[in-house]
N, CA and C atoms of all chains as a GROMACS GRO file, in nm:
protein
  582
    1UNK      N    1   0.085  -0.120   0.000
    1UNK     CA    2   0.000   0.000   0.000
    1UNK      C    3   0.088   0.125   0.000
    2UNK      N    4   0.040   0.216  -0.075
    2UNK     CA    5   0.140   0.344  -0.069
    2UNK      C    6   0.017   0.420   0.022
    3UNK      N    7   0.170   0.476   0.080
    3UNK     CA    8   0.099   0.582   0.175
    3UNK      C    9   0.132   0.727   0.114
    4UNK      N   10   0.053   0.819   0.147
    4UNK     CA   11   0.096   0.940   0.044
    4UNK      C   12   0.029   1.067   0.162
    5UNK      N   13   0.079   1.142   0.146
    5UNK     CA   14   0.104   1.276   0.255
    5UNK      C   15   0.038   1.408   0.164
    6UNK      N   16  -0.096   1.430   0.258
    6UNK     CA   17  -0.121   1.585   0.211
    6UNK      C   18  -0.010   1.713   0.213
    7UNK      N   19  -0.007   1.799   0.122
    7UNK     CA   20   0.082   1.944   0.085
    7UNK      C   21   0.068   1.956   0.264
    8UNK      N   22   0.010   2.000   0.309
    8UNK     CA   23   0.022   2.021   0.459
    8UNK      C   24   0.094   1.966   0.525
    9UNK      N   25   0.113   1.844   0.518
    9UNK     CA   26   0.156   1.733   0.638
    9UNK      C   27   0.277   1.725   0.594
   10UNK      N   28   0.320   1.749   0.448
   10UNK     CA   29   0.483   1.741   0.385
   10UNK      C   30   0.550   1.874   0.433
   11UNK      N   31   0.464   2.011   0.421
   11UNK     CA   32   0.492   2.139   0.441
   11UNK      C   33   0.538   2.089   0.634
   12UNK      N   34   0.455   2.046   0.686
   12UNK     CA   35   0.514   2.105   0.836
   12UNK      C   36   0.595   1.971   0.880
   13UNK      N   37   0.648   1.885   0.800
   13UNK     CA   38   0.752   1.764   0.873
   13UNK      C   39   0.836   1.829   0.840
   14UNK      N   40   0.819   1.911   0.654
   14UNK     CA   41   0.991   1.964   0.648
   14UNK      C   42   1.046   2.085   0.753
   15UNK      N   43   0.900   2.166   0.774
   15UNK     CA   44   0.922   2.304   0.842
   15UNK      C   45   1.003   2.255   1.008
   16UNK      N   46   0.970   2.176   1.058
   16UNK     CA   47   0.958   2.089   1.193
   16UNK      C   48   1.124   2.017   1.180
   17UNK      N   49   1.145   2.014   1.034
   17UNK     CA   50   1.335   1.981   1.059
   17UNK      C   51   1.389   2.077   0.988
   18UNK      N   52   1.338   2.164   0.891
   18UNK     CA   53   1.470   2.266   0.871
   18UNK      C   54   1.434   2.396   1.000
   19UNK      N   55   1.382   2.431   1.056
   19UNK     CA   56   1.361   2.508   1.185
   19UNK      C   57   1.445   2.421   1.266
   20UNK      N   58   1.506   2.306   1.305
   20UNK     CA   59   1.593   2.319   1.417
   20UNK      C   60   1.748   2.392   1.348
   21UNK      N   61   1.732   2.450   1.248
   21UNK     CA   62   1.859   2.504   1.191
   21UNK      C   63   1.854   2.615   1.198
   22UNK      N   64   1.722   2.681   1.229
   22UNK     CA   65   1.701   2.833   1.197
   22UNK      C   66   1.801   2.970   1.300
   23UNK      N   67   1.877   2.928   1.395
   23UNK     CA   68   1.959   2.983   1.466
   23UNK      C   69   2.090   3.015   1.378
   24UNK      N   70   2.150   3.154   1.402
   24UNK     CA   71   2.297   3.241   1.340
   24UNK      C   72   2.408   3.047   1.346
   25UNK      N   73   2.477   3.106   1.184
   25UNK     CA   74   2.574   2.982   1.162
   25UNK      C   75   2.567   2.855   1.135
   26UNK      N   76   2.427   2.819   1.101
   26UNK     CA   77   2.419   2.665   1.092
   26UNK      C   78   2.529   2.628   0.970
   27UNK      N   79   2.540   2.484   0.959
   27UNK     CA   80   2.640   2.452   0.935
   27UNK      C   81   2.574   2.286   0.803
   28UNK      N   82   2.658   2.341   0.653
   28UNK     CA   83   2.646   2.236   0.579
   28UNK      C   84   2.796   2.161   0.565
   29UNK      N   85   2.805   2.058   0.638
   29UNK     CA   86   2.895   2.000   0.627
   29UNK      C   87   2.940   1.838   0.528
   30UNK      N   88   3.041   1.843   0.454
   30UNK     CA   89   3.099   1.746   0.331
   30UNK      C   90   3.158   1.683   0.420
   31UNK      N   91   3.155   1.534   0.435
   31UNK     CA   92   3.205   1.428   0.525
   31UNK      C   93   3.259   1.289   0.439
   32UNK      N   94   3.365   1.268   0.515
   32UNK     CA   95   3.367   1.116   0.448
   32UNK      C   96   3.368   1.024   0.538
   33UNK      N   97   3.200   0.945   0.482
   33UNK     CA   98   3.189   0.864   0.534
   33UNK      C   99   3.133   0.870   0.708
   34UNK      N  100   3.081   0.792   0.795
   34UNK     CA  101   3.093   0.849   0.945
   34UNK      C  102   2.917   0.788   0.949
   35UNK      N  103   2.841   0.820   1.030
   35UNK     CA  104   2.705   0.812   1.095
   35UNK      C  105   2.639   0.951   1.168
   36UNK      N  106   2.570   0.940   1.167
   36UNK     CA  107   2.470   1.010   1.261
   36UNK      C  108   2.559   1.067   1.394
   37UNK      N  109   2.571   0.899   1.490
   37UNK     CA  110   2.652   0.925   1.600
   37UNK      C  111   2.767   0.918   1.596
   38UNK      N  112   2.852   0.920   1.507
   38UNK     CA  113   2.976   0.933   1.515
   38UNK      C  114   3.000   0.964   1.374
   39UNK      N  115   3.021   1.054   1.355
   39UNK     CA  116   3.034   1.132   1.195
   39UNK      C  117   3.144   1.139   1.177
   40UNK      N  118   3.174   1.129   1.019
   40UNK     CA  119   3.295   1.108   0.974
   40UNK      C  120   3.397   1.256   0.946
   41UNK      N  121   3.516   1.230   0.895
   41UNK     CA  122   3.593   1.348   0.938
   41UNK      C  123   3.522   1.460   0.786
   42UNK      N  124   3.542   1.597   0.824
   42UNK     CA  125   3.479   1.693   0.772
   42UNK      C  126   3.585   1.752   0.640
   43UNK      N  127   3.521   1.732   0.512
   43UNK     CA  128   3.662   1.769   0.423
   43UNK      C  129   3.611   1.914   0.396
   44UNK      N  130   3.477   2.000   0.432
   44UNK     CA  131   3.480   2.096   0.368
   44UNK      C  132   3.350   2.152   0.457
   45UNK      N  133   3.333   2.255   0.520
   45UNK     CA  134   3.244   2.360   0.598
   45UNK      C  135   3.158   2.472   0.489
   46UNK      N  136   3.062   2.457   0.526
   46UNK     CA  137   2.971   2.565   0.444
   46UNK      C  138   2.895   2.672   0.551
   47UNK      N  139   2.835   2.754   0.566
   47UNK     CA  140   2.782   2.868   0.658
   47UNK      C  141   2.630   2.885   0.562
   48UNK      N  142   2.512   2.820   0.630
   48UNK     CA  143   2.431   2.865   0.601
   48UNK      C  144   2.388   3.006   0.647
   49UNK      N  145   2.256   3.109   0.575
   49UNK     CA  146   2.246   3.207   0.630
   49UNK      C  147   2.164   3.179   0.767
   50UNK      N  148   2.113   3.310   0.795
   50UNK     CA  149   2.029   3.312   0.938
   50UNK      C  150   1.854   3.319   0.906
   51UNK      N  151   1.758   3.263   0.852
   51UNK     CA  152   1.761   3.100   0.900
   51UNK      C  153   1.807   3.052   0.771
   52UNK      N  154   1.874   2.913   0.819
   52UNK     CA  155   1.905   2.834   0.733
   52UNK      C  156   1.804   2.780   0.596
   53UNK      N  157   1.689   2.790   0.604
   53UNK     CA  158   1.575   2.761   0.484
   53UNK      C  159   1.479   2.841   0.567
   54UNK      N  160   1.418   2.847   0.409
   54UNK     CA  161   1.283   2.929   0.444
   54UNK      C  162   1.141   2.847   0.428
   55UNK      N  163   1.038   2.854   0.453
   55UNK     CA  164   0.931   2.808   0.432
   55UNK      C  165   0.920   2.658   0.365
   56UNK      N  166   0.827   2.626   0.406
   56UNK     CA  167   0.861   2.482   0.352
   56UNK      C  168   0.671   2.518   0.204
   57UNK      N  169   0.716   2.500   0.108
   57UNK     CA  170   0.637   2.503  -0.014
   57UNK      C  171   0.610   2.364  -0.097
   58UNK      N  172   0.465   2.330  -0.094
   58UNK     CA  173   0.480   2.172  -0.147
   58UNK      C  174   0.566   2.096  -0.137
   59UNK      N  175   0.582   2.058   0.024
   59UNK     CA  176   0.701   1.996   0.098
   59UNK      C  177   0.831   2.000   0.117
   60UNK      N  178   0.858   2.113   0.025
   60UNK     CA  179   1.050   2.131  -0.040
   60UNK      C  180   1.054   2.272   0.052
   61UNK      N  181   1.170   2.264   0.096
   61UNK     CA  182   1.234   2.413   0.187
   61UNK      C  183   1.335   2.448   0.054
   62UNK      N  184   1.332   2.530   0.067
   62UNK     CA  185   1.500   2.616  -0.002
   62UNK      C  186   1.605   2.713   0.075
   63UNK      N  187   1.711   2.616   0.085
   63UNK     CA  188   1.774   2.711   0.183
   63UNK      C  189   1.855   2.892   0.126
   64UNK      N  190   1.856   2.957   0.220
   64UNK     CA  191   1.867   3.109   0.148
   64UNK      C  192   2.038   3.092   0.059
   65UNK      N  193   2.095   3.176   0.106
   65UNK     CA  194   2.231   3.147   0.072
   65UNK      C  195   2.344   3.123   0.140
   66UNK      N  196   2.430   3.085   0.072
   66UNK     CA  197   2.511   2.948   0.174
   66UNK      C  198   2.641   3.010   0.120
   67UNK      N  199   2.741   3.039   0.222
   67UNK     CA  200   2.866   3.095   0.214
   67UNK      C  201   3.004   2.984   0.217
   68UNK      N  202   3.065   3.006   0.131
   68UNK     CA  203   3.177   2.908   0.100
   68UNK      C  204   3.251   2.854   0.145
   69UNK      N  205   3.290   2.803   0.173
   69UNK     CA  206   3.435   2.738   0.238
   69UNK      C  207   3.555   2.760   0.122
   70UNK      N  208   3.610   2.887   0.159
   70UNK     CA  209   3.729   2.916   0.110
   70UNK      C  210   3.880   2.855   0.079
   71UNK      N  211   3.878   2.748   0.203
   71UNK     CA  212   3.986   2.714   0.236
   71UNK      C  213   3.977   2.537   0.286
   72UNK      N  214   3.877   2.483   0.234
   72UNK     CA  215   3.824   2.334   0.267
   72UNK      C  216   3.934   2.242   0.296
   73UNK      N  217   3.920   2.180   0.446
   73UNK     CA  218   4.013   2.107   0.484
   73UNK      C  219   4.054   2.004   0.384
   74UNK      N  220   3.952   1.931   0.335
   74UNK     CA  221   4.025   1.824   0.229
   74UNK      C  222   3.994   1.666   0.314
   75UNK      N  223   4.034   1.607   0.198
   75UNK     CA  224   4.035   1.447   0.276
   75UNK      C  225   4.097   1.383   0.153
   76UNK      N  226   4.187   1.282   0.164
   76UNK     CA  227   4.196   1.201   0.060
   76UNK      C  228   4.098   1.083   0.010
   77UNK      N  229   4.016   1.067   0.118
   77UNK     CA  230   3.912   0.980   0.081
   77UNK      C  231   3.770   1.100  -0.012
   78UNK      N  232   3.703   1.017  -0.085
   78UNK     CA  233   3.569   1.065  -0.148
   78UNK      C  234   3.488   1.117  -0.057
   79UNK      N  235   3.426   1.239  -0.020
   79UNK     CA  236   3.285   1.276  -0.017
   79UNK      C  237   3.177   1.170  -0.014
   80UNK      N  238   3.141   1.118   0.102
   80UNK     CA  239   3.030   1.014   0.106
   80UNK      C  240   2.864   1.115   0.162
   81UNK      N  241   2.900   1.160   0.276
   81UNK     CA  242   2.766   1.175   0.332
   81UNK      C  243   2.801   1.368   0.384
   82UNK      N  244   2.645   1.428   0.396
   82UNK     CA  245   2.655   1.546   0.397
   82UNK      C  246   2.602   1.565   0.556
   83UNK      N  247   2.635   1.664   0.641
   83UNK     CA  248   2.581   1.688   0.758
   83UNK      C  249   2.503   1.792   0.764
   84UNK      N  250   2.393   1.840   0.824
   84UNK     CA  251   2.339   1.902   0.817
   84UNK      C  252   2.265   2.028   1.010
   85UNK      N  253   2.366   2.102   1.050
   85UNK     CA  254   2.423   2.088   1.203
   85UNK      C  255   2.416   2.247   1.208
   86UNK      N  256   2.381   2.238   1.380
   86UNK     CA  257   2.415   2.394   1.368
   86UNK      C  258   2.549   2.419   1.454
   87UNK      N  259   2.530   2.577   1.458
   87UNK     CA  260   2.680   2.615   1.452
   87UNK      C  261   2.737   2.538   1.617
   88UNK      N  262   2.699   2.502   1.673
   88UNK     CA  263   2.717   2.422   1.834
   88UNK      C  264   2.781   2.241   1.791
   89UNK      N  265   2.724   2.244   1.639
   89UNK     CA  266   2.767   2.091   1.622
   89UNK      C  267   2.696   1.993   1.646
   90UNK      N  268   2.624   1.995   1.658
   90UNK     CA  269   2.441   1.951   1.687
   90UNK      C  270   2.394   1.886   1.577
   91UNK      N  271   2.427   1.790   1.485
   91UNK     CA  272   2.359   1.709   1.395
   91UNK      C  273   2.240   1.707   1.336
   92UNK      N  274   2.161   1.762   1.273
   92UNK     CA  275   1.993   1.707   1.268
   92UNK      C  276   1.936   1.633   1.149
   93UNK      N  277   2.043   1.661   1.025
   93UNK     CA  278   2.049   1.580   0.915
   93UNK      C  279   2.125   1.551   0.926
   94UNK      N  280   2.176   1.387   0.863
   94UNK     CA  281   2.287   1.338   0.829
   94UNK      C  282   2.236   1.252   0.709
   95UNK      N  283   2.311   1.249   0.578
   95UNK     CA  284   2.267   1.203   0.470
   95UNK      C  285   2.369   1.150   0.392
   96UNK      N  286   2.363   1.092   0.313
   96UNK     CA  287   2.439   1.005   0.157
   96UNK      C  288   2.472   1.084   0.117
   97UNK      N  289   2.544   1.136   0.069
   97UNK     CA  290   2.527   1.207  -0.122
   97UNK      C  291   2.593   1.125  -0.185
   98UNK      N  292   2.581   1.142  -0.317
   98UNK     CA  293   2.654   1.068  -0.430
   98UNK      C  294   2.688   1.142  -0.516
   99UNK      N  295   2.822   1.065  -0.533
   99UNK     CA  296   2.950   1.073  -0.604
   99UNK      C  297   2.981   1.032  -0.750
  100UNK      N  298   2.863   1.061  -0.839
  100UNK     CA  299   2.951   0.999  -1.009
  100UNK      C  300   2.912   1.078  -1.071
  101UNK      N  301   2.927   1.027  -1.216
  101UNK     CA  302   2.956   1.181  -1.316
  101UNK      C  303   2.900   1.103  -1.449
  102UNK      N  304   2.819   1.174  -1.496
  102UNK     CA  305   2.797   1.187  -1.611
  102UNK      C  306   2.867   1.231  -1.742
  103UNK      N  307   2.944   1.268  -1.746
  103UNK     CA  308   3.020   1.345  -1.814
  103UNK      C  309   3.197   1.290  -1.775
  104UNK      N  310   3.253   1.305  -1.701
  104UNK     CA  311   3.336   1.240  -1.707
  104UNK      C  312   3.353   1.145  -1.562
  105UNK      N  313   3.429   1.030  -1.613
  105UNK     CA  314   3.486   0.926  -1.514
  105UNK      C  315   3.524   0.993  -1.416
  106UNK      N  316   3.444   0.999  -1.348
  106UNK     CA  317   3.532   1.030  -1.173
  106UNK      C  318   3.527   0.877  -1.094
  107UNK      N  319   3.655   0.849  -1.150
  107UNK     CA  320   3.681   0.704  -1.073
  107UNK      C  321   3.734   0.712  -0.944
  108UNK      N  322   3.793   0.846  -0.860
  108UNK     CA  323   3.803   0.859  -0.721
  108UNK      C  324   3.702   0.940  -0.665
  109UNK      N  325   3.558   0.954  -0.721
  109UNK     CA  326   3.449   0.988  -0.670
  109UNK      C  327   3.449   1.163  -0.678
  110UNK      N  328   3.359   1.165  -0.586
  110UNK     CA  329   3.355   1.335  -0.540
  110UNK      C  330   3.479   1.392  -0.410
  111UNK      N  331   3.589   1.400  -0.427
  111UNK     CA  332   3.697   1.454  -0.356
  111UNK      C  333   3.755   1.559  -0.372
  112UNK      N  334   3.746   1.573  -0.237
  112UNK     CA  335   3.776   1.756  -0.226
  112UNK      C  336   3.906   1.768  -0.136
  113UNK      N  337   3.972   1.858  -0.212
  113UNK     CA  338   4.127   1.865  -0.184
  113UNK      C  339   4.128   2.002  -0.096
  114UNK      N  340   4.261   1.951  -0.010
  114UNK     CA  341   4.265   2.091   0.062
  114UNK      C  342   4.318   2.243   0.010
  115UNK      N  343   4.263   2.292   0.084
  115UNK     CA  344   4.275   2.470  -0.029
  115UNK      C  345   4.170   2.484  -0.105
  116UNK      N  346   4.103   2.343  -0.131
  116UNK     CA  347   3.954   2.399  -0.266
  116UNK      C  348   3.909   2.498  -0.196
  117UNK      N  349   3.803   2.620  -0.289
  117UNK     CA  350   3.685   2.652  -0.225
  117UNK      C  351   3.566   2.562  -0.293
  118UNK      N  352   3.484   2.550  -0.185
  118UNK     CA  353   3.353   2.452  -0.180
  118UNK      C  354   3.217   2.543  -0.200
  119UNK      N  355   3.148   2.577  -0.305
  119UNK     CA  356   3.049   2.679  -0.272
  119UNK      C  357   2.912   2.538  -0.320
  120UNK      N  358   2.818   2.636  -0.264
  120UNK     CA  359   2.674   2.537  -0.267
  120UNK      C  360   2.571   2.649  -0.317
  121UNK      N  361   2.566   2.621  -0.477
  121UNK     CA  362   2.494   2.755  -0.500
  121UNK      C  363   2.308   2.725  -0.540
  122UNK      N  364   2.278   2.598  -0.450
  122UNK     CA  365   2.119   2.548  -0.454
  122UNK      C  366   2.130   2.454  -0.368
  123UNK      N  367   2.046   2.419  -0.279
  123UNK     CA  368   2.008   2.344  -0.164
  123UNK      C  369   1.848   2.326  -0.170
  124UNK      N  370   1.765   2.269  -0.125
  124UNK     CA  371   1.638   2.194  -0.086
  124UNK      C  372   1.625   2.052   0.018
  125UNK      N  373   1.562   2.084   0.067
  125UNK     CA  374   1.539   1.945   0.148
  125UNK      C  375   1.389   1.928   0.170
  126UNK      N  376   1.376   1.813   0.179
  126UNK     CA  377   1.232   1.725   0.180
  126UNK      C  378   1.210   1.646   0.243
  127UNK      N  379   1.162   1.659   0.337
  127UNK     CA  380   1.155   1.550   0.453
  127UNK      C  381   1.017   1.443   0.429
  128UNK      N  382   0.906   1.458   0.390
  128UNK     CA  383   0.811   1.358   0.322
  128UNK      C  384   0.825   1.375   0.193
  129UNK      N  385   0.788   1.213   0.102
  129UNK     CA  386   0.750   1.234  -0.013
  129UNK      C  387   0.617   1.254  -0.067
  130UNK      N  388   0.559   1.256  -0.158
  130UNK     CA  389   0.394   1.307  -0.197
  130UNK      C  390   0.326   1.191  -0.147
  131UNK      N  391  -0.031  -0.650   1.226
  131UNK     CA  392  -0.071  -0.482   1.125
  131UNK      C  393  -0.020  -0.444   1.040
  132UNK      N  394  -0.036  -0.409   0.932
  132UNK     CA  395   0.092  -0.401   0.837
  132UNK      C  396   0.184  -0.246   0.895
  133UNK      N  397   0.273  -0.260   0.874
  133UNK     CA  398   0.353  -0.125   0.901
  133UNK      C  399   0.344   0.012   0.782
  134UNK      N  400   0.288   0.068   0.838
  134UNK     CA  401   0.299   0.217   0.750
  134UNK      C  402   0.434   0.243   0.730
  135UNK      N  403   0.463   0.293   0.606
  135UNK     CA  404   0.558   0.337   0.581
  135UNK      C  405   0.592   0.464   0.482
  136UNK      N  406   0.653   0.552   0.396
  136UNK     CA  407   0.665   0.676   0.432
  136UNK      C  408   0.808   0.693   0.372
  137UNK      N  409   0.823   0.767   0.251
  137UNK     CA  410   0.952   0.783   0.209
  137UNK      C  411   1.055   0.872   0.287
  138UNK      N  412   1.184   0.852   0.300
  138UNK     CA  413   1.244   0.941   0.372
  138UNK      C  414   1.289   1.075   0.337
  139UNK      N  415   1.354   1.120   0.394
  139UNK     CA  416   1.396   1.271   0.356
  139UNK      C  417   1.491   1.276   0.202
  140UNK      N  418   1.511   1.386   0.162
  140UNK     CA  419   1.539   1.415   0.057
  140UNK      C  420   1.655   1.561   0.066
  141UNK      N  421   1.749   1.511   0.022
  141UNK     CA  422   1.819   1.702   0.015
  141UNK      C  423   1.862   1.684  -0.145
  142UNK      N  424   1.852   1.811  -0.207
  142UNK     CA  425   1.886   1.777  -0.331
  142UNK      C  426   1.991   1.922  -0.378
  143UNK      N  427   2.051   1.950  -0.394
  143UNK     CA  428   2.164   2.095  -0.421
  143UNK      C  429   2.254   2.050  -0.546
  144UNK      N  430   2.355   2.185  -0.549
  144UNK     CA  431   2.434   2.232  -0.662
  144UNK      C  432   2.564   2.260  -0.590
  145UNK      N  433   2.673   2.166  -0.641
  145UNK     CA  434   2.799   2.270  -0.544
  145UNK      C  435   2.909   2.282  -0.651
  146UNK      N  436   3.020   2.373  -0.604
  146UNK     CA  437   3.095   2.390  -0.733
  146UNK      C  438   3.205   2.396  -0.657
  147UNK      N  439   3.344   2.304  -0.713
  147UNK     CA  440   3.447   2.323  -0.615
  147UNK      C  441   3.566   2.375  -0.739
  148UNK      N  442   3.622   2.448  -0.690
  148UNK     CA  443   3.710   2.524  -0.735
  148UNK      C  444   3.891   2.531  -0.677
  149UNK      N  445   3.959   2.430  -0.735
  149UNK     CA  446   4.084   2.356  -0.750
  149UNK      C  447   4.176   2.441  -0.729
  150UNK      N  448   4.185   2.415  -0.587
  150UNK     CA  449   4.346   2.547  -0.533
  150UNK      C  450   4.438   2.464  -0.603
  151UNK      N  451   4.460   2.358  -0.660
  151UNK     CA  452   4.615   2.352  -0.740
  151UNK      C  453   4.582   2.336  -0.894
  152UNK      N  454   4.466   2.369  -0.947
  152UNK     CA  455   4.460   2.409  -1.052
  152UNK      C  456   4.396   2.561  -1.108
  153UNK      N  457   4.301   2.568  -1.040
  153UNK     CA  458   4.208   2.679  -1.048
  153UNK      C  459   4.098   2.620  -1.139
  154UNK      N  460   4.053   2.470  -1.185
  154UNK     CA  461   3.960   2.469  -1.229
  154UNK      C  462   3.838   2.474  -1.130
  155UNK      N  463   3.716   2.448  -1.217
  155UNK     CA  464   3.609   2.488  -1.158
  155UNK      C  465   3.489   2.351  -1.184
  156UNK      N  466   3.473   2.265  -1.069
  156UNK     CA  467   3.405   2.152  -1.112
  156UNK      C  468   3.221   2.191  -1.048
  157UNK      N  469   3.141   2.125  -1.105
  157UNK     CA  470   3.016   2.165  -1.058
  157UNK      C  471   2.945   2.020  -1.077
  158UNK      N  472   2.879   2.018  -0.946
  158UNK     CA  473   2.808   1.910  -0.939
  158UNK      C  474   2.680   1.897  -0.871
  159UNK      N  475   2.636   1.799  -0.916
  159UNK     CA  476   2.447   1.819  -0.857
  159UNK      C  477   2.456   1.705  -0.770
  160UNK      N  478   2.397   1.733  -0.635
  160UNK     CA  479   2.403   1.631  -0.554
  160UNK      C  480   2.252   1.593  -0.547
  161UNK      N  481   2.235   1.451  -0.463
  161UNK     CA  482   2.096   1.436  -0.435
  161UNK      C  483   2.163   1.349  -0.298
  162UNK      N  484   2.102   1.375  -0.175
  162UNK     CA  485   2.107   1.306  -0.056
  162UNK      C  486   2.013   1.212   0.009
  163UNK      N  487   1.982   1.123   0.027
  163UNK     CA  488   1.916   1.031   0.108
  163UNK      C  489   1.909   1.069   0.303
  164UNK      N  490   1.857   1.115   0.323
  164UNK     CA  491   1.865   1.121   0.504
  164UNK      C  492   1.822   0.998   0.582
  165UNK      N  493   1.921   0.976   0.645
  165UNK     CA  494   1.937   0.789   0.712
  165UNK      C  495   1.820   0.831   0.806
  166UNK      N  496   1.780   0.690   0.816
  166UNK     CA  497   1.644   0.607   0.856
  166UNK      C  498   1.639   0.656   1.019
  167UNK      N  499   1.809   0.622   1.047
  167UNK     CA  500   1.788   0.639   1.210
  167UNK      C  501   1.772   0.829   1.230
  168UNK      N  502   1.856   0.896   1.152
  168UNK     CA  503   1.807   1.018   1.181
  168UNK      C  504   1.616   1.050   1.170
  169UNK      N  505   1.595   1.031   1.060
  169UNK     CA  506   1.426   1.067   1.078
  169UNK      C  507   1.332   0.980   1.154
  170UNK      N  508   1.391   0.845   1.220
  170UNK     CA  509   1.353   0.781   1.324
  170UNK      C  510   1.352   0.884   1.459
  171UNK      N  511   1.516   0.949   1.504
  171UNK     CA  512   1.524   1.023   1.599
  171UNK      C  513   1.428   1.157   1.591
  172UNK      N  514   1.403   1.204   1.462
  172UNK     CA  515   1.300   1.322   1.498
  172UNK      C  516   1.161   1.285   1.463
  173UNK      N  517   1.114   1.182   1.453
  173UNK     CA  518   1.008   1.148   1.500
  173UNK      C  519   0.912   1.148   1.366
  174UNK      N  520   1.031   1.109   1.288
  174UNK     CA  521   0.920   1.102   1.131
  174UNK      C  522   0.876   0.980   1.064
  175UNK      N  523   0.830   0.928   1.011
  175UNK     CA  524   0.732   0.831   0.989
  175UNK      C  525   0.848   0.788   0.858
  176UNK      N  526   0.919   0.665   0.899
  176UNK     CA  527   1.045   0.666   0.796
  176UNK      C  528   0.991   0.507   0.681
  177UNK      N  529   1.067   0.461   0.610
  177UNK     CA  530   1.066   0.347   0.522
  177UNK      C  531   1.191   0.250   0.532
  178UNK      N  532   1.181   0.165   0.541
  178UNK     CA  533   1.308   0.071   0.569
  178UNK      C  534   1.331   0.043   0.458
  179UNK      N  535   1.494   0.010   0.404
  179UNK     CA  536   1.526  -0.084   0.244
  179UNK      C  537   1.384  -0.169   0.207
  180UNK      N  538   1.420  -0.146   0.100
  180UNK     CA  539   1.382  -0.270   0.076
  180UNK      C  540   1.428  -0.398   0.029
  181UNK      N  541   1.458  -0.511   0.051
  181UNK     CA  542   1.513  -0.626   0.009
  181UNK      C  543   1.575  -0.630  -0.120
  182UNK      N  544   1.734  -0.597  -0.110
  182UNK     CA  545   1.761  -0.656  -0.312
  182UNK      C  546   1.735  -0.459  -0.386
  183UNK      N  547   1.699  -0.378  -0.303
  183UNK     CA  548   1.723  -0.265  -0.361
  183UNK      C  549   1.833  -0.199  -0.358
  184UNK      N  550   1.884  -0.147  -0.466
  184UNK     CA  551   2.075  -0.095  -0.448
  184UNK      C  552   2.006   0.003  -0.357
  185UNK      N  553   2.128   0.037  -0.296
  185UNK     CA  554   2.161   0.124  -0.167
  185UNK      C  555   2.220   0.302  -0.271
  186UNK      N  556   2.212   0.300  -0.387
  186UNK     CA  557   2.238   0.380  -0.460
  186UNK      C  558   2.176   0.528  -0.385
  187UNK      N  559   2.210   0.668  -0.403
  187UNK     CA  560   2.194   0.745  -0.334
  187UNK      C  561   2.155   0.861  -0.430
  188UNK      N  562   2.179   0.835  -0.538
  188UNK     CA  563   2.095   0.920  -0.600
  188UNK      C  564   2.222   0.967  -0.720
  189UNK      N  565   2.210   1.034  -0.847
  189UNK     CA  566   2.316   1.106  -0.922
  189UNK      C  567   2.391   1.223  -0.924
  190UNK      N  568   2.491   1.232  -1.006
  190UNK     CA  569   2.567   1.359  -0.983
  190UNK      C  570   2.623   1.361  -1.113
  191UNK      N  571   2.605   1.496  -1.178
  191UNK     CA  572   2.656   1.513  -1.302
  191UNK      C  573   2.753   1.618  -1.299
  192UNK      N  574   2.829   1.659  -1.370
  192UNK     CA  575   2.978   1.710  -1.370
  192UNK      C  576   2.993   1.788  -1.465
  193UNK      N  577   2.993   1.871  -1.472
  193UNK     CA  578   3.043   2.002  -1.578
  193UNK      C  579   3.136   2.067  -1.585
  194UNK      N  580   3.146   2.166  -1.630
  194UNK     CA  581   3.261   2.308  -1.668
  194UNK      C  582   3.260   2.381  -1.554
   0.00000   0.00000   0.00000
């Protein structure tokens, strides 16, 4: 049986998790690899604005704008999972991303070297589906 | 009872990293999956694997 979620009920699960971000500095963080409770080491810091997303619209938030990481620590391992934390370090998303390419072979994945800058110039999150 | 279940979270963005030992400029589209136990901990109505489904996380395409 599919279960399926009124515009309402998608609008306030997402509002109900991007609001624990809505405090100065939250934090999009590039990880490799790690969990929830024990998260993996951080190759690259992002600065969401103050609040971190706005309104949640037919279930999707959009976060405002997101300031760079100039100077991204790096990792020699791939970019596995993204954190999603405020500026205290406080976890509230923790997620996958993925790493391949359409266009060309990235056979050592999504890796981010130290000195990159890291910018994030579109974000959304969705916490129910339709 | 059967168990309700309930797709999980979703983040989907654009990031562009820009190569301190080259100066190129890579751009990529992410799509994120948010783990089961996180939207378990905030109290959201989550979906478990399903049996024999890749664990795949979604695509990323690569440009200029």
């Amino acid at each position: 049986m599919t279960l399926a979620h009124s515009t309402t009920a998608r609008d306030a699960a997402t509002n109900a998790v991007v609001d624990l971000l809505d405090a100065a500095a939250s934090k999009l963080v590039f990880r490799v690899g790690g969990t929830l409770g024990s998260p993996g080491a951080a190759a690259a810091t992002l600065t969401f604005a103050t609040p971190a997303f706005g309104a949640s619209s037919s279930g999707t938030s959009t976060a405002g704008a997101i300031a760079s990481d100039t100077n991204a620590a790096g990792n020699a391992s791939s970019v596995s999972k993204a954190s999603l934390q405020t500026s205290g370090g406080t976890i509230h998303i923790y997620c996958d991303v993925a790493a391949s390419a359409s266009d060309i072979n990235m056979s050592n994945g999504l890796v981010i070297a130290s000195g990159d800058t890291v910018s994030c110039s579109s974000l959304t999150y969705m916490a129910l589906g339709a | 009872m059967p168990e309700l279940q309930a797709a999980v979270g979703e983040l989907h963005g654009t990031i562009t990293i820009t190569r301190k030992a080259t100066g190129l400029t890579e751009t990529f589209r992410i799509v994120g999956k948010v783990n089961h136990e996180q939207a378990e901990a905030l109290g959201l109505p989550t979906a478990k694997p399903v049996e024999g489904d890749s664990d795949d996380t979604g695509t990323q395409h690569h440009g200029a």
